[in-house]
PDB file with one MODEL, atoms N, CA, C and O in Angstrom:
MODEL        1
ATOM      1  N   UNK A   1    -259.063  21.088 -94.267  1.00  0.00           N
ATOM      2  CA  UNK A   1    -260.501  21.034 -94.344  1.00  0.00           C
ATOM      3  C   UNK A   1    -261.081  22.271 -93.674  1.00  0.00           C
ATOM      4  O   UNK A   1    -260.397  23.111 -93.088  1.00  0.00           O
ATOM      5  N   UNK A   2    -262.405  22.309 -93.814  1.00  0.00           N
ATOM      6  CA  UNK A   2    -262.941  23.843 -93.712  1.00  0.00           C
ATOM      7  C   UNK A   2    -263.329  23.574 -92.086  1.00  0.00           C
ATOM      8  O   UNK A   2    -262.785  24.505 -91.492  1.00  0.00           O
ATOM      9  N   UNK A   3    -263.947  22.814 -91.210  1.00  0.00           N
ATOM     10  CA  UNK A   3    -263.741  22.952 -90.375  1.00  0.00           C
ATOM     11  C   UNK A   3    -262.788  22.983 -89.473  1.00  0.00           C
ATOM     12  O   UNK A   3    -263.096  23.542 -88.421  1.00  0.00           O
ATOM     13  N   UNK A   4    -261.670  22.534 -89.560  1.00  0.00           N
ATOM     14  CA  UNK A   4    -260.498  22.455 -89.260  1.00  0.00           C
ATOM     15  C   UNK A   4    -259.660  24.198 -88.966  1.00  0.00           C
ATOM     16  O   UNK A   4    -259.040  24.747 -88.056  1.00  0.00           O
ATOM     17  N   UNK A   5    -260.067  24.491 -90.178  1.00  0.00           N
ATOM     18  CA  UNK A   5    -259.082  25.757 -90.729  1.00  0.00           C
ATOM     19  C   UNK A   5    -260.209  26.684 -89.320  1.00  0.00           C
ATOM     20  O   UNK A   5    -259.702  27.374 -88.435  1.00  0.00           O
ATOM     21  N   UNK A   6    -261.812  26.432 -89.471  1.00  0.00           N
ATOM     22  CA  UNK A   6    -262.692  27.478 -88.696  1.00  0.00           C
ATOM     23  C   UNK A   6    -262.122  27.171 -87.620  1.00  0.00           C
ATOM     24  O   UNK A   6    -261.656  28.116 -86.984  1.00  0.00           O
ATOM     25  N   UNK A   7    -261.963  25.787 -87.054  1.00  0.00           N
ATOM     26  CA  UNK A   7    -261.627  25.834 -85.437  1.00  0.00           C
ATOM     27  C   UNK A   7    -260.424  26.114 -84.839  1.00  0.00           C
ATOM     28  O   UNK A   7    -260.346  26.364 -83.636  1.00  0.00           O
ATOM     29  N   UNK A   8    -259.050  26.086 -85.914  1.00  0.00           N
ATOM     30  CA  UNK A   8    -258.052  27.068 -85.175  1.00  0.00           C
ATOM     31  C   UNK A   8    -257.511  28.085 -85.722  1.00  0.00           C
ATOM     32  O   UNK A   8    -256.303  28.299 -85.622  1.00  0.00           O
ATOM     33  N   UNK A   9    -258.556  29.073 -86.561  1.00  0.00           N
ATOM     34  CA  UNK A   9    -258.471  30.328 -86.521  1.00  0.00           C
ATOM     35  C   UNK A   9    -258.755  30.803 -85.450  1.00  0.00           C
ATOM     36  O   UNK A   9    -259.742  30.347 -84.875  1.00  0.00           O
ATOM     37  N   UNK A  10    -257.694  32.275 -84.600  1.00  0.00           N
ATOM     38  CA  UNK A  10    -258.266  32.997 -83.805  1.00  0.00           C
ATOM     39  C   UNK A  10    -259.201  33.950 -84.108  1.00  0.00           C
ATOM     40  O   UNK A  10    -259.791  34.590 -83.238  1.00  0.00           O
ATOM     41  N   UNK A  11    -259.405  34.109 -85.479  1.00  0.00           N
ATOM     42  CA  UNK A  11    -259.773  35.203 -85.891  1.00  0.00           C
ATOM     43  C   UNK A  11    -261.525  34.893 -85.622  1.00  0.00           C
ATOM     44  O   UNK A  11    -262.522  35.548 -85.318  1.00  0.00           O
ATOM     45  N   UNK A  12    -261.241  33.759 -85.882  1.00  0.00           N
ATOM     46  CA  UNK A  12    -263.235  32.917 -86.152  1.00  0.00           C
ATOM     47  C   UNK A  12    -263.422  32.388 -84.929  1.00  0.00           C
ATOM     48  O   UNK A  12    -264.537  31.871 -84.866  1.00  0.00           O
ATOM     49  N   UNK A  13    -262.794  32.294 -83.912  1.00  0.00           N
ATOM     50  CA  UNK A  13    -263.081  32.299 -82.688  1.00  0.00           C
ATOM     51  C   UNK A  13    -264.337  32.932 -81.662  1.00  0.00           C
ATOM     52  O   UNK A  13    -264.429  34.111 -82.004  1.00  0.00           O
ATOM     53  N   UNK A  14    -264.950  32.768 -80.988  1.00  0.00           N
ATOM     54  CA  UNK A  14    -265.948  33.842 -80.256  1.00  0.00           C
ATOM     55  C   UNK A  14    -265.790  33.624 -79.500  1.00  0.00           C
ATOM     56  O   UNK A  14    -266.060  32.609 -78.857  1.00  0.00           O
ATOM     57  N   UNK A  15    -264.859  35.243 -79.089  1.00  0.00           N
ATOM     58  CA  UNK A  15    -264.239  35.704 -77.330  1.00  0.00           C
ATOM     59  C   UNK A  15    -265.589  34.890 -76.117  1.00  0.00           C
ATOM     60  O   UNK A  15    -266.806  34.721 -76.200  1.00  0.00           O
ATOM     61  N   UNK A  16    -264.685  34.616 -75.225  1.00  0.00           N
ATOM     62  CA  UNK A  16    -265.845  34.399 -74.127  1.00  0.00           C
ATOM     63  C   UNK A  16    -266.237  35.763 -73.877  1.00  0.00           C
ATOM     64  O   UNK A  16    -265.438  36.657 -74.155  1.00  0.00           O
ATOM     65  N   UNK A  17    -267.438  36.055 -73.355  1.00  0.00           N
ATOM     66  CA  UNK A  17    -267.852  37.105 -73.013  1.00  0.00           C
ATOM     67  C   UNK A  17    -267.512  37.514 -71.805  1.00  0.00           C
ATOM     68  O   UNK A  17    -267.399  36.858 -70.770  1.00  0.00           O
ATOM     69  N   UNK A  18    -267.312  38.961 -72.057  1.00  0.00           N
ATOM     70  CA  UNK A  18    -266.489  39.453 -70.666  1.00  0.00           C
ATOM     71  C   UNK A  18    -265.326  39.916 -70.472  1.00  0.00           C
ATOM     72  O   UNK A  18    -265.003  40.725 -69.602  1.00  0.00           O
ATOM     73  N   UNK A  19    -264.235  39.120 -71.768  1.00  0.00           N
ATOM     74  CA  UNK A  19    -263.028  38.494 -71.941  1.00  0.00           C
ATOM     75  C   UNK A  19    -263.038  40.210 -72.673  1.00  0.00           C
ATOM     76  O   UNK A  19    -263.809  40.901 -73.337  1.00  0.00           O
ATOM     77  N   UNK A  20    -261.598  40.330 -72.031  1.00  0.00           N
ATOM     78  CA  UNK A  20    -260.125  42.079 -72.816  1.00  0.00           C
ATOM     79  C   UNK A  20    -259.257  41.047 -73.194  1.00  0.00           C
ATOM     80  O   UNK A  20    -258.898  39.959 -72.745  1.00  0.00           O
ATOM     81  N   UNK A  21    -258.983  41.934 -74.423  1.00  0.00           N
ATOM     82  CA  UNK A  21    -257.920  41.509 -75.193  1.00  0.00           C
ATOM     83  C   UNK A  21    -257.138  42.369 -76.077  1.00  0.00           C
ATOM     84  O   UNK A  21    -257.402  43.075 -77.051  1.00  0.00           O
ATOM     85  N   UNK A  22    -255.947  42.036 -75.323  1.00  0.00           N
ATOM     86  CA  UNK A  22    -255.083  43.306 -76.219  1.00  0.00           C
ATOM     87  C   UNK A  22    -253.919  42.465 -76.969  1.00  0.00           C
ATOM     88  O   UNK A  22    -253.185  41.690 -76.356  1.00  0.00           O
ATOM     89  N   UNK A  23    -253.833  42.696 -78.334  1.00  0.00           N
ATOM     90  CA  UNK A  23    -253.514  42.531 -79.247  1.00  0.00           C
ATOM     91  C   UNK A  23    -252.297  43.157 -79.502  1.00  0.00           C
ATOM     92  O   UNK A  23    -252.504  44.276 -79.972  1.00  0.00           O
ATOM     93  N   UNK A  24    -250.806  42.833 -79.358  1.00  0.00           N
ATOM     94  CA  UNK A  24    -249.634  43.717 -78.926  1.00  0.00           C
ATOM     95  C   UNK A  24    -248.974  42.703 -79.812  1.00  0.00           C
ATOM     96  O   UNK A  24    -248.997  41.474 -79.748  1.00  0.00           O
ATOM     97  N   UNK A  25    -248.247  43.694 -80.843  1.00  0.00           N
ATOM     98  CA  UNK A  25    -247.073  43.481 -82.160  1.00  0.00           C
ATOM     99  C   UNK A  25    -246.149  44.563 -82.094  1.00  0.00           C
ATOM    100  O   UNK A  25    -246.536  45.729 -82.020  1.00  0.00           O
ATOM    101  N   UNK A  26    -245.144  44.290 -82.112  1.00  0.00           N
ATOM    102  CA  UNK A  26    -243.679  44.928 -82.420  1.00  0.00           C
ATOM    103  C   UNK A  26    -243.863  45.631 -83.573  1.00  0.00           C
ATOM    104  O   UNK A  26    -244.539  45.175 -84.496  1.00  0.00           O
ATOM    105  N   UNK A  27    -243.249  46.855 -83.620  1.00  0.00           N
ATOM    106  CA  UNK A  27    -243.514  47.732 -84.780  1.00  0.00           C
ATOM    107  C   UNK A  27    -242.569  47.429 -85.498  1.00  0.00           C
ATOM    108  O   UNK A  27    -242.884  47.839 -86.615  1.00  0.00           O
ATOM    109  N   UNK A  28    -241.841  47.079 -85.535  1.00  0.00           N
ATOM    110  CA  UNK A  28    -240.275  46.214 -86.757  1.00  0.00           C
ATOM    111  C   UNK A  28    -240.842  44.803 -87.330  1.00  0.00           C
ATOM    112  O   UNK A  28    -240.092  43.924 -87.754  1.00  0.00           O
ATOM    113  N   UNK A  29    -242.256  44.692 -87.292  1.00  0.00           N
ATOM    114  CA  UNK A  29    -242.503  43.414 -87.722  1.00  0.00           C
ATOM    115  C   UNK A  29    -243.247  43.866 -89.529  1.00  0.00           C
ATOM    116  O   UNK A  29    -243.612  44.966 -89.943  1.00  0.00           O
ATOM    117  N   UNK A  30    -243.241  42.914 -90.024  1.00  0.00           N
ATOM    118  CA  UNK A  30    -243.644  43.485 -92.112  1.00  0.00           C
ATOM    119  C   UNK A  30    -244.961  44.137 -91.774  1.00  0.00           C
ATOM    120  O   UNK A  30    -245.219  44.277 -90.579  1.00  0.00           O
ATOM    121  N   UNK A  31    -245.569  44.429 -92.408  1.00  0.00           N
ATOM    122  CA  UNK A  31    -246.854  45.398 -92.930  1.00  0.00           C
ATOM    123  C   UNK A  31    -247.813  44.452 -92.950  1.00  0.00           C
ATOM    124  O   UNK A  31    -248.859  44.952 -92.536  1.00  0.00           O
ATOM    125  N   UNK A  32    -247.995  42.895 -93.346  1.00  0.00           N
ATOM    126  CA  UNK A  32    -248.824  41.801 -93.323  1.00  0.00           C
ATOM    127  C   UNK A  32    -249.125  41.614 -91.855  1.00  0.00           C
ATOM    128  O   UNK A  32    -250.299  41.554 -91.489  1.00  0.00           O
ATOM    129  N   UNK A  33    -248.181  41.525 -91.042  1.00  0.00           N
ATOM    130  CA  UNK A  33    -248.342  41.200 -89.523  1.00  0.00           C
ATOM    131  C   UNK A  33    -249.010  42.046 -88.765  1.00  0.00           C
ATOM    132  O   UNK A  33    -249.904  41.530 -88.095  1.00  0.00           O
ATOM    133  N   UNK A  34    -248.771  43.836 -88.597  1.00  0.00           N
ATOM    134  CA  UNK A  34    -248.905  44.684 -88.884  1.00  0.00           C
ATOM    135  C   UNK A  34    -250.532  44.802 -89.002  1.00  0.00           C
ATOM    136  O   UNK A  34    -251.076  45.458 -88.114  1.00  0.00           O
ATOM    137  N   UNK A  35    -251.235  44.313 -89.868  1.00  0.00           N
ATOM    138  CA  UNK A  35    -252.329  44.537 -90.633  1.00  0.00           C
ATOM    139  C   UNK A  35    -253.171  43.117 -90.243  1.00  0.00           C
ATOM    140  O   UNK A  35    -254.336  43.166 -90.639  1.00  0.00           O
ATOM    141  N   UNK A  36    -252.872  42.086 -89.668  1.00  0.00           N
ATOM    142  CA  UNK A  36    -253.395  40.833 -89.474  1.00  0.00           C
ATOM    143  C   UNK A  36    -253.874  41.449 -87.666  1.00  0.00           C
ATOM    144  O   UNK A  36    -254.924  41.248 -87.056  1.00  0.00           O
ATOM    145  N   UNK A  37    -252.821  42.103 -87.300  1.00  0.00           N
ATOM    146  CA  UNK A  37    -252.516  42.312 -85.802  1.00  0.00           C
ATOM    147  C   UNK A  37    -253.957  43.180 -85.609  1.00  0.00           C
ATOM    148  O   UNK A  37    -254.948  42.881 -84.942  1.00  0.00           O
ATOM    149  N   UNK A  38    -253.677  44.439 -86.499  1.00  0.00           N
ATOM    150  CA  UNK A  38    -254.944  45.396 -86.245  1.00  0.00           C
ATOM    151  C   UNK A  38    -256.475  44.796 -86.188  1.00  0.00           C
ATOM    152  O   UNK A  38    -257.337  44.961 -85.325  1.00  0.00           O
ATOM    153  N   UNK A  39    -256.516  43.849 -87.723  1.00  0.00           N
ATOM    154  CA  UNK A  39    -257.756  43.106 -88.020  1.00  0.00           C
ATOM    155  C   UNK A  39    -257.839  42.179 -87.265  1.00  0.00           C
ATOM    156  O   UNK A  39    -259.049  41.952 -87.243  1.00  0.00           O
ATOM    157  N   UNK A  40    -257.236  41.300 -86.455  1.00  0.00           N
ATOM    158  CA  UNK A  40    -257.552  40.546 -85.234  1.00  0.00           C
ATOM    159  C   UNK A  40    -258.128  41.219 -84.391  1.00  0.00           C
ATOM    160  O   UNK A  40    -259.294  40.872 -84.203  1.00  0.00           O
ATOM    161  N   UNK A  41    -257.683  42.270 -83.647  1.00  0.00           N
ATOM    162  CA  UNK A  41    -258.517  43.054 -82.491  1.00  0.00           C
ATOM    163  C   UNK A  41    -260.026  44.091 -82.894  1.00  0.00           C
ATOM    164  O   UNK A  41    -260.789  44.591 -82.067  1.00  0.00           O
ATOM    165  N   UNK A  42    -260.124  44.195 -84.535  1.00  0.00           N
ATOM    166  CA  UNK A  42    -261.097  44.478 -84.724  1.00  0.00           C
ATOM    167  C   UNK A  42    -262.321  43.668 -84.691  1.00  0.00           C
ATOM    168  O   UNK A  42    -263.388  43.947 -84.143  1.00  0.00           O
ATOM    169  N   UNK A  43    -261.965  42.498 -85.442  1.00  0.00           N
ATOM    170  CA  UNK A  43    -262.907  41.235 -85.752  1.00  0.00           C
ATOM    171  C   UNK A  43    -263.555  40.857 -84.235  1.00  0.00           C
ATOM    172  O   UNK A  43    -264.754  40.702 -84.007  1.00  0.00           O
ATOM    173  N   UNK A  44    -261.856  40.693 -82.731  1.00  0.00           N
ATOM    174  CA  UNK A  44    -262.614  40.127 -81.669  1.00  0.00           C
ATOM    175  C   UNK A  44    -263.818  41.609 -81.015  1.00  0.00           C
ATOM    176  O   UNK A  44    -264.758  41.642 -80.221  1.00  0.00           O
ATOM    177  N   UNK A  45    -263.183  42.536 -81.791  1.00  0.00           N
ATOM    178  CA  UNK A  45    -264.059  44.051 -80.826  1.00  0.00           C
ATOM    179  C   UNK A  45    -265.277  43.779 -81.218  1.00  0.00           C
ATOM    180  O   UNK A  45    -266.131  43.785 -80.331  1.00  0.00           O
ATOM    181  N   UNK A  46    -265.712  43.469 -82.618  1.00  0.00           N
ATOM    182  CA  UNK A  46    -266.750  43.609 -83.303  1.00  0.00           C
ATOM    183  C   UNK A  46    -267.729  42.478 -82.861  1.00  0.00           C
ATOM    184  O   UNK A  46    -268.933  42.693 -82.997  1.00  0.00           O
ATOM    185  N   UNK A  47    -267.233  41.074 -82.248  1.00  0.00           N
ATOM    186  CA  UNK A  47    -267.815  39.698 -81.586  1.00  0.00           C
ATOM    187  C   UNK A  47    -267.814  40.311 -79.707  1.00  0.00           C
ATOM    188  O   UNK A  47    -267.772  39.421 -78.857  1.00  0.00           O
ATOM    189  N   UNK A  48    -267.863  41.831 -79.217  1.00  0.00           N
ATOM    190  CA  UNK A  48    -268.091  42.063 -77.801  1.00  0.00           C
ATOM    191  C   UNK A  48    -267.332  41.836 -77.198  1.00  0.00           C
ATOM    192  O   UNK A  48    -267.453  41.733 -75.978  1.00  0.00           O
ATOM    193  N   UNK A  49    -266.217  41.667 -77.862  1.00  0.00           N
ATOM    194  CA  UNK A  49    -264.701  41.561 -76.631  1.00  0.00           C
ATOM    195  C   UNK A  49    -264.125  42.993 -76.286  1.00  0.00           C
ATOM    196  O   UNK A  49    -263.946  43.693 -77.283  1.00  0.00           O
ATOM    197  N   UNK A  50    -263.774  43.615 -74.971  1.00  0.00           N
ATOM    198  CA  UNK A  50    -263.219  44.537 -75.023  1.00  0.00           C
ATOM    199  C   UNK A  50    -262.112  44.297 -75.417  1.00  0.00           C
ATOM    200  O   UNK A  50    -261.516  43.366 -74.876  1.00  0.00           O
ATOM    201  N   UNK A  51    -261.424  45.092 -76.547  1.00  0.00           N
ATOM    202  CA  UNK A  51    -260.278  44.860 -77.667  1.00  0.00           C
ATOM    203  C   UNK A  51    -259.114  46.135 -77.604  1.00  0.00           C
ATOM    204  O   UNK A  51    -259.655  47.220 -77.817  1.00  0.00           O
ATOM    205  N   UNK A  52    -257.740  46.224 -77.373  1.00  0.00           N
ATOM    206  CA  UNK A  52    -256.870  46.726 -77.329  1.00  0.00           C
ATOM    207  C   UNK A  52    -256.047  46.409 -79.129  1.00  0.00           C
ATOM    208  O   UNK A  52    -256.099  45.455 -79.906  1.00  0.00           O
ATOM    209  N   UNK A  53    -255.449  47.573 -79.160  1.00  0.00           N
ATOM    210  CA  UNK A  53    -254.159  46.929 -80.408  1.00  0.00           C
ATOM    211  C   UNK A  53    -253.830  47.856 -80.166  1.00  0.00           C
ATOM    212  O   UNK A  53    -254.371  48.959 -80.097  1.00  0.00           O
ATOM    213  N   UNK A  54    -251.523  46.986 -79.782  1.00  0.00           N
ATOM    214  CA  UNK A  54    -250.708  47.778 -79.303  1.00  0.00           C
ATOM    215  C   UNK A  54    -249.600  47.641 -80.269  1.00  0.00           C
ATOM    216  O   UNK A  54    -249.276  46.486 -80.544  1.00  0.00           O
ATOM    217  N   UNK A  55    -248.933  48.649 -80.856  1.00  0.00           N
ATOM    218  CA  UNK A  55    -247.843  48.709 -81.974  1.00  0.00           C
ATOM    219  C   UNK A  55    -246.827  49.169 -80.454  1.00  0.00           C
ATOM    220  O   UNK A  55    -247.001  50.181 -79.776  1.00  0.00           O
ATOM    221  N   UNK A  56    -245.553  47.855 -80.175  1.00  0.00           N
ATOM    222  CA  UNK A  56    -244.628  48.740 -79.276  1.00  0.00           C
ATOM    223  C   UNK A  56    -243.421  48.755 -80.918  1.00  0.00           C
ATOM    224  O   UNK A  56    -243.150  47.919 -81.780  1.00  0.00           O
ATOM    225  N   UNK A  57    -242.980  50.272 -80.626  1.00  0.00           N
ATOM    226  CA  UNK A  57    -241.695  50.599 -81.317  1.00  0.00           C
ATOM    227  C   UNK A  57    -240.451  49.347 -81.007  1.00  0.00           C
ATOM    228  O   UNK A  57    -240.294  48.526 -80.104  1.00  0.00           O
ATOM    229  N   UNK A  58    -239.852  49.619 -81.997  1.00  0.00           N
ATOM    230  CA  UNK A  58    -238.627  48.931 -81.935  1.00  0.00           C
ATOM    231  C   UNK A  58    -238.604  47.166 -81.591  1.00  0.00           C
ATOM    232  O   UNK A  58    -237.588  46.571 -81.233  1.00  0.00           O
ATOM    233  N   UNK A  59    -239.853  46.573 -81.777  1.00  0.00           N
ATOM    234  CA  UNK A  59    -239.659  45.523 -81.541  1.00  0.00           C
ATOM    235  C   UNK A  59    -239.609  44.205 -82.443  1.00  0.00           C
ATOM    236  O   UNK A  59    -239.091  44.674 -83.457  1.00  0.00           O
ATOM    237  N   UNK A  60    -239.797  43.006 -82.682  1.00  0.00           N
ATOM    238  CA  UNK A  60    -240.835  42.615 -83.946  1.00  0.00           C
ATOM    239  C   UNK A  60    -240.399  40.609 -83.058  1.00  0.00           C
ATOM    240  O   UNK A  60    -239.818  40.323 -82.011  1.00  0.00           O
ATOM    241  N   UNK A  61    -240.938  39.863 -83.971  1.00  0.00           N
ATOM    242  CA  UNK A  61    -241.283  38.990 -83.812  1.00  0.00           C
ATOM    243  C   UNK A  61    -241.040  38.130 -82.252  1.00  0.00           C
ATOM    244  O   UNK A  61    -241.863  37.774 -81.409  1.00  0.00           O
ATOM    245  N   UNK A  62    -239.242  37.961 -82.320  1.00  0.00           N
ATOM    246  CA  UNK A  62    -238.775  37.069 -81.042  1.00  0.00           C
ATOM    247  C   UNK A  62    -238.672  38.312 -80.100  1.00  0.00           C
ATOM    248  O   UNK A  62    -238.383  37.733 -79.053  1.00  0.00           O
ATOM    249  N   UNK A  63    -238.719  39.660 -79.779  1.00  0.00           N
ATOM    250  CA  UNK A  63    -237.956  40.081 -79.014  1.00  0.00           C
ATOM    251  C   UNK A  63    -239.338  40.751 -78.380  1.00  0.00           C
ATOM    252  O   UNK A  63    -239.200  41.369 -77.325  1.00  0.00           O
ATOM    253  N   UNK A  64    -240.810  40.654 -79.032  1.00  0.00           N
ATOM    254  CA  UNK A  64    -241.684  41.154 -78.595  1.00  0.00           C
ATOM    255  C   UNK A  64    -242.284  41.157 -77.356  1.00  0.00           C
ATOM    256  O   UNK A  64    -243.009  42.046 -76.908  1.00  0.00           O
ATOM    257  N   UNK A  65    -241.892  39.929 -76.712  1.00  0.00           N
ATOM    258  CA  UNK A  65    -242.681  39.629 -75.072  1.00  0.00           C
ATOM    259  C   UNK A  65    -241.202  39.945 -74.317  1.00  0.00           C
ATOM    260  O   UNK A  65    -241.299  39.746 -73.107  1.00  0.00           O
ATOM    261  N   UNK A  66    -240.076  40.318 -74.669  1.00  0.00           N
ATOM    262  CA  UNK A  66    -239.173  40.553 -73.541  1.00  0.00           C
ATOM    263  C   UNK A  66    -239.326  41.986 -72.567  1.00  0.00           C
ATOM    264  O   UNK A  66    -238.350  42.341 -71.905  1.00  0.00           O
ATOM    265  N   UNK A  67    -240.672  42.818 -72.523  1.00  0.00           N
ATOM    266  CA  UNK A  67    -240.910  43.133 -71.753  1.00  0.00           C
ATOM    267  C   UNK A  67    -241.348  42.614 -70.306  1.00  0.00           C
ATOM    268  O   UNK A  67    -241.111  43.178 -69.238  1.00  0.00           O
ATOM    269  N   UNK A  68    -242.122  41.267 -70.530  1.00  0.00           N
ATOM    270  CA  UNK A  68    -242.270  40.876 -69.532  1.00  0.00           C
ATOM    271  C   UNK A  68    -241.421  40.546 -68.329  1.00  0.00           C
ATOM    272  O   UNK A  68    -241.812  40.345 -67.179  1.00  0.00           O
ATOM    273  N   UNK A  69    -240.012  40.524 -68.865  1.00  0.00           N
ATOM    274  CA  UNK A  69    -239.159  40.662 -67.819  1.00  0.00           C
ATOM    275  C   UNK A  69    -239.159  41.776 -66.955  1.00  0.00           C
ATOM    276  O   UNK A  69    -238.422  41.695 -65.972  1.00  0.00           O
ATOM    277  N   UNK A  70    -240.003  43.067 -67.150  1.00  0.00           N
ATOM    278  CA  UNK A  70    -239.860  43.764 -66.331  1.00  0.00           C
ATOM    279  C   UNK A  70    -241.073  43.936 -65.569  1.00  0.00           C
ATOM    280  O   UNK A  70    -242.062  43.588 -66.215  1.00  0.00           O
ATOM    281  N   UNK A  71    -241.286  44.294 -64.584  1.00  0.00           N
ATOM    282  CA  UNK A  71    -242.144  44.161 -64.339  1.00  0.00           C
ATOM    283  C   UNK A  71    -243.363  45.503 -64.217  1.00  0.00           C
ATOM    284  O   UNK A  71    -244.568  45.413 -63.982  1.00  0.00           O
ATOM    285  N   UNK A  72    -242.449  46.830 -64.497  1.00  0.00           N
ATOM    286  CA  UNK A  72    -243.250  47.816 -64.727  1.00  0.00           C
ATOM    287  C   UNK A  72    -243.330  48.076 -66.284  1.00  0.00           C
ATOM    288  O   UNK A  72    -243.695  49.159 -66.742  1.00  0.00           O
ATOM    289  N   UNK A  73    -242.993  47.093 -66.989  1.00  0.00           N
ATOM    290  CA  UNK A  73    -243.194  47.183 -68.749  1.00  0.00           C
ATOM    291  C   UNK A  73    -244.771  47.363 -68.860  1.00  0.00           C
ATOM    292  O   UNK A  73    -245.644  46.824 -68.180  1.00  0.00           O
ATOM    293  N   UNK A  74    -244.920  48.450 -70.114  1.00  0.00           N
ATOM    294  CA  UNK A  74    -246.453  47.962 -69.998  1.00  0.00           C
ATOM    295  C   UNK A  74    -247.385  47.302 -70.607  1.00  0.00           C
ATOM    296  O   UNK A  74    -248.589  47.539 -70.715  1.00  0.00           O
ATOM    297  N   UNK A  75    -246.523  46.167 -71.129  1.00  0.00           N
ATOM    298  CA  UNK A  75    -246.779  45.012 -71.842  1.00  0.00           C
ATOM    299  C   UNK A  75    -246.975  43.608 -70.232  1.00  0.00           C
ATOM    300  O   UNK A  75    -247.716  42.628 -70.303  1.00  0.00           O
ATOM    301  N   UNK A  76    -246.452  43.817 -69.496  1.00  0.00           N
ATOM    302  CA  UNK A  76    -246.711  42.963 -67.982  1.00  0.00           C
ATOM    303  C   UNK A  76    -247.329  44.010 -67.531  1.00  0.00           C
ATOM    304  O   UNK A  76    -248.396  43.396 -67.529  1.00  0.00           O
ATOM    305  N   UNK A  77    -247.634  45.062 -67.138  1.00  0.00           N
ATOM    306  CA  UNK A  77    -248.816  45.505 -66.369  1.00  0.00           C
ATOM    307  C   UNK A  77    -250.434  45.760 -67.054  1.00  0.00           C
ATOM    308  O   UNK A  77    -251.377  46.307 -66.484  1.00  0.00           O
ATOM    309  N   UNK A  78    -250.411  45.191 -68.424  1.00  0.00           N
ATOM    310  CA  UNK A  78    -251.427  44.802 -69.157  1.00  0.00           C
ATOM    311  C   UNK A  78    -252.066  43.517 -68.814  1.00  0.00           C
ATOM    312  O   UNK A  78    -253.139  43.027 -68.463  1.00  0.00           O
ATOM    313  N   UNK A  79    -250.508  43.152 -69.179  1.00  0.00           N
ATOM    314  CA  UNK A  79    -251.437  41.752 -68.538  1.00  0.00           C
ATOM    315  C   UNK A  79    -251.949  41.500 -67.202  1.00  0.00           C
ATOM    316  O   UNK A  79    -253.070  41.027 -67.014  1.00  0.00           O
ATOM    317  N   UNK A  80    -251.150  41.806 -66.283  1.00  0.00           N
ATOM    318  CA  UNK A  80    -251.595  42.115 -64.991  1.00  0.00           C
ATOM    319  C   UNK A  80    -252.950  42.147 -64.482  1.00  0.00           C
ATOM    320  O   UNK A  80    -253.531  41.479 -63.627  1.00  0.00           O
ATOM    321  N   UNK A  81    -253.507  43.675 -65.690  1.00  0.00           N
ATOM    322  CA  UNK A  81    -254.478  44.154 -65.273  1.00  0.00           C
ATOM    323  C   UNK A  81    -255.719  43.212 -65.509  1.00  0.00           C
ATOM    324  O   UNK A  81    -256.610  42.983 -64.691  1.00  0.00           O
ATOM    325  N   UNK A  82    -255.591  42.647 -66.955  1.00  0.00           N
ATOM    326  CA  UNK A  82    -256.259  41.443 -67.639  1.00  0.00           C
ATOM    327  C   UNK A  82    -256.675  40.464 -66.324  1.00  0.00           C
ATOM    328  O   UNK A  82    -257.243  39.388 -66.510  1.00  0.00           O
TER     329      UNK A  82
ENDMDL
END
């Protein structure tokens, strides 16, 4: 149903105000993901969110947050900063 689909899209979401958001996809992930990833951080930039989009090399779906194991990755000192 159509409200349904509006309320857990992130895309149709409206950032709290105030709210950074960085938008971080593995560059080994398809061209759809890729392109959903970019247009997510545009859509929240365009609703007053300060908006990031991060392509890290060599990564893609499961292996994308295993930076956070480190702790000077700068995928954890993003968030950090957040």
């Amino acid at each position: 149903d159509e409200r349904e689909a509006f309320s857990e899209s992130p895309a149709l979401l409206r950032p709290v105000q105030g709210t950074r958001i960085t938008c971080w996809v593995g560059g080994g992930e398809r061209s759809e993901f890729l392109r959903q990833s970019v247009l997510l951080a545009n859509i929240w930039r365009g609703l007053g969110a300060a908006t990031q989009s991060v392509v890290e090399p060599d990564r893609h779906h499961f292996n994308v947050v295993d930076g956070l194991a480190d702790p000077d990755h700068p995928l954890t000192r993003t968030l950090v900063e957040e």
